[in-house]
N, C-alpha and C positions, 0 to 999 in steps of 0.2 A: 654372422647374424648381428645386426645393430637392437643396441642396447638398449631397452624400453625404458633406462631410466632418462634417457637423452631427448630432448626436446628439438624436432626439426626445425631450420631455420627460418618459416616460415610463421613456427608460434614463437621463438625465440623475444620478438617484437613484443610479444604481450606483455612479457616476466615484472618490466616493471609499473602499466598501469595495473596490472591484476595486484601486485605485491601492494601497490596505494590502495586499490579497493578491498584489499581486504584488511587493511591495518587496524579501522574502528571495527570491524565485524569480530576478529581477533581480539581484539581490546574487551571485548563484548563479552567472547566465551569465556574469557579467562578472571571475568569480573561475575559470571554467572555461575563459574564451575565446570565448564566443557574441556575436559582436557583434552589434549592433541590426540592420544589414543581413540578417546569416544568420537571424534572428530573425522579421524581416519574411517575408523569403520564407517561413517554416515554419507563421506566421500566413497568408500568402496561402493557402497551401496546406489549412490548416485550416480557413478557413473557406468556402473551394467544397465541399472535402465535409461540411463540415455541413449546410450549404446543402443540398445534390444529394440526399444520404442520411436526414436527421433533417426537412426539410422537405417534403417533396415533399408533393401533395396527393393524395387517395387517387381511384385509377382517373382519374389524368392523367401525362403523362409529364415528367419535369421538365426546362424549356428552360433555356438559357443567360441568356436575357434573363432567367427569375425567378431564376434563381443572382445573376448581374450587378444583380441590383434587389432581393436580399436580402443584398448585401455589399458592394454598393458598392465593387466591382471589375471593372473592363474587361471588355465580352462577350467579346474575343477571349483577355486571359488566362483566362478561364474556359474559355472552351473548351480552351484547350491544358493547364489544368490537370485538367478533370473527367475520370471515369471512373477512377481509379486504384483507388478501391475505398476500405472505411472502413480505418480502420487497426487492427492487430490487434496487442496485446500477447501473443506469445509467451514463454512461461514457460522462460526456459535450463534444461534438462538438466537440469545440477549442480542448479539451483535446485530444481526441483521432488523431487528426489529427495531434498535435505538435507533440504530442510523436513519431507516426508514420512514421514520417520523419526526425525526430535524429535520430534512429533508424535504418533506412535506411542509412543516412547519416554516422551511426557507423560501418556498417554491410556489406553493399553491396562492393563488390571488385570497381565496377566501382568508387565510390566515397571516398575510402579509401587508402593510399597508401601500400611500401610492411611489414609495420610496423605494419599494420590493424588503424591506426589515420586517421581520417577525413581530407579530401584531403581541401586546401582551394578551392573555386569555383569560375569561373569566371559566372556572372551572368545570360549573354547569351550564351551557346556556340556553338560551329560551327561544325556540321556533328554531328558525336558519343562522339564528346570531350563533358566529363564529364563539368555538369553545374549547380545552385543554379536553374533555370527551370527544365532542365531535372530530376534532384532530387524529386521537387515539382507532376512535373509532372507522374514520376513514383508510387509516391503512389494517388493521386487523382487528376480528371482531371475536378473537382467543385469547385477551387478556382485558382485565377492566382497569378501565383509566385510573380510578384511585391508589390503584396497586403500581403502576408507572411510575402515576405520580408521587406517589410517596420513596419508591425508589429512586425518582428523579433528584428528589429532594435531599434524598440523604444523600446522594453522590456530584450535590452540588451546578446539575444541570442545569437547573429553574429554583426561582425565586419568589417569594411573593412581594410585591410591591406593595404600597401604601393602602390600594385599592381591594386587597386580596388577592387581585388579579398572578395568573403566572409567568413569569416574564422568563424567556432564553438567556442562559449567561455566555459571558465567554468561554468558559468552563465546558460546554455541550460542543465547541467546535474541535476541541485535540483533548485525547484520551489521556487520561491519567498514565503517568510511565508504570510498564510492568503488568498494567491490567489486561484483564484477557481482549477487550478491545483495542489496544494500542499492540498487545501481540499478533492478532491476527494481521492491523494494518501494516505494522512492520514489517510482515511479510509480505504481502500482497502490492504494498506500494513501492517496496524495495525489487520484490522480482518484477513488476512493470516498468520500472523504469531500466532494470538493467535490461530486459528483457527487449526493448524499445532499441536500446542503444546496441547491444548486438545483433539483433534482426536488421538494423546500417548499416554494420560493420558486413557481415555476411553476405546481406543480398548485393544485385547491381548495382542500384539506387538506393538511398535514404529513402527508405518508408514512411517513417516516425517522424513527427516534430522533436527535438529532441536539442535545448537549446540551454546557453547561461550568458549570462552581464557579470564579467568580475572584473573585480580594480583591485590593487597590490597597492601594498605601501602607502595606504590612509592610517592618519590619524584615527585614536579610540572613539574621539567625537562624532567624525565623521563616518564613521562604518557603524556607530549606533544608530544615527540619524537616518543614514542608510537602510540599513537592517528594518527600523520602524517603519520606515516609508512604502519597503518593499513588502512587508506585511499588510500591510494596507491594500496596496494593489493587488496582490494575491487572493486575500479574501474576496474582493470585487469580484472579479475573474471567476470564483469561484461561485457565485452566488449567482452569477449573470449564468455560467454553464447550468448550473445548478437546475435555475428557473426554466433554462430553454428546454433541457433535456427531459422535464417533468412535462413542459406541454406537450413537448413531440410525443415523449409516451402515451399521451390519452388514447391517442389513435393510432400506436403502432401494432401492428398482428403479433410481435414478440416473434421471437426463435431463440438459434443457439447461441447467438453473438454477445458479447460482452462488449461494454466502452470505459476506459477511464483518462480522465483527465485530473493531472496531478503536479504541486508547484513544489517547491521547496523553497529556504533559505537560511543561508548559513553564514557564521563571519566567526573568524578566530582570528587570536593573535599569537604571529608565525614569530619566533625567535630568527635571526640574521641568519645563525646557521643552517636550520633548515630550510630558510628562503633560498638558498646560494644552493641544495641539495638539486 
């Protein structure tokens, strides 16, 4: 019988882009506290249900022994693992309502000017005139704007200007590190994109857009320069999707389908040695 700790030649290929992607993830747990034991177990537990749920074969019921003979873990911990169910990212509260109204606040004409930028807001306004309420109020009508807005305030989201007016900062487009909103994006924007990238790897075709612009061996000036420039276009990008996706939705009937569109950009500087790795 072949040895379940042996990886066949066919994943062999993976050993070392997986070992690169997981290096900062790794970095991560062990700057967080995850030890490799707690880690293990969170892997055992991942892979029965991937097994159970993403494998199973159509109009047969799926036994322990094929969970156990596609993971190369114990039929009995399988069994005391399986059946918990897939795992579901639940969107916090807080989370889904912030976003929901930058969002708005990027998108909707009424609170944009002819630029498509976030108009600043006077905080009550009067008739139809565009306001930090009417905003609030437009996507939910289970919290009151003051209460937003003052948590806005403390966490740096909006400002008041000269005017009183409340203006969007930079601050409202990427989440503070560690917070529960940058935690959830971590996850969500990390498994779609890997998720993207192996649904091409797997299927026939490339399904996904799934793309990068890199240059090696620049200067610190120039990969600054870089870096900024590329933050620039990225936010555009996203502010264009942003805007269209918001109209399309006026008039969509909705279902079960999700979309994201998601950018990134990074630059390090690589030491010789591990350039050469």
């Amino acid at each position: 019988m072949a040895d379940p700790s042996e990886t066949p030649p066919e994943g062999a290929n993976l050993h070392a882009p997986v070992a690169r992607l997981l290096r900062p993830l790794v970095r991560l747990f062990v700057a967080r506290g995850i030890t490799f034991p707690a880690l293990t177990t969170l892997l055992r537990e991942l892979y029965v249900n991937v097994a159970e749920y993403d494998f199973s074969l159509p109009g047969k019921e799926q036994t322990d022994s094929r969970v156990s003979l596609l993971t190369g873990i114990h039929r009995k911990e399988v069994s005391r693992l399986r059946g918990a169910g897939a795992p579901v990212s639940v969107v916090p509260s807080a989370v889904s309502r912030t976003s929901r109204i930058i969002a708005r606040w990027l998108a909707d004409p009424r609170f944009t000017d002819v630029n498509g930028q976030p108009l600043p807001l006077a905080r009550i306004g009067e008739g139809d005139a565009p306001s930090f309420e009417a905003l609030v109020a437009a996507v939910t009508r289970d919290l009151r704007p003051r209460a937003v807005l003052d948590q806005w305030l403390d966490r740096g989201l909006v400002v008041p200007d000269a005017e009183g007016r409340i203006v969007l900062t930079e601050a409202a487009y990427v989440p503070k590190g560690g917070d529960e909103s940058h935690l959830y994006y971590f996850g969500r924007n990390l498994h779609d994109h890997i998720a993207a990238s192996v649904a091409n790897i797997t299927g026939p075709t490339p399904r996904f857009l799934e793309r990068a612009v890199h240059y090696d061996g620049l200067s610190r000036d120039l990969a600054e320069r870089l870096e900024a420039r590329a933050r620039e276009i990225a936010m555009e990008a996203l502010q264009q999707a942003n805007r269209e996706a918001h109209a399309a939705c006026e008039t969509d009937p909705g279902g079960s389908h999700r979309w994201n569109f998601g950018l990134y950009v990074y630059a390090e500087d690589v030491p010789p040695a591990a350039a050469k790795a």
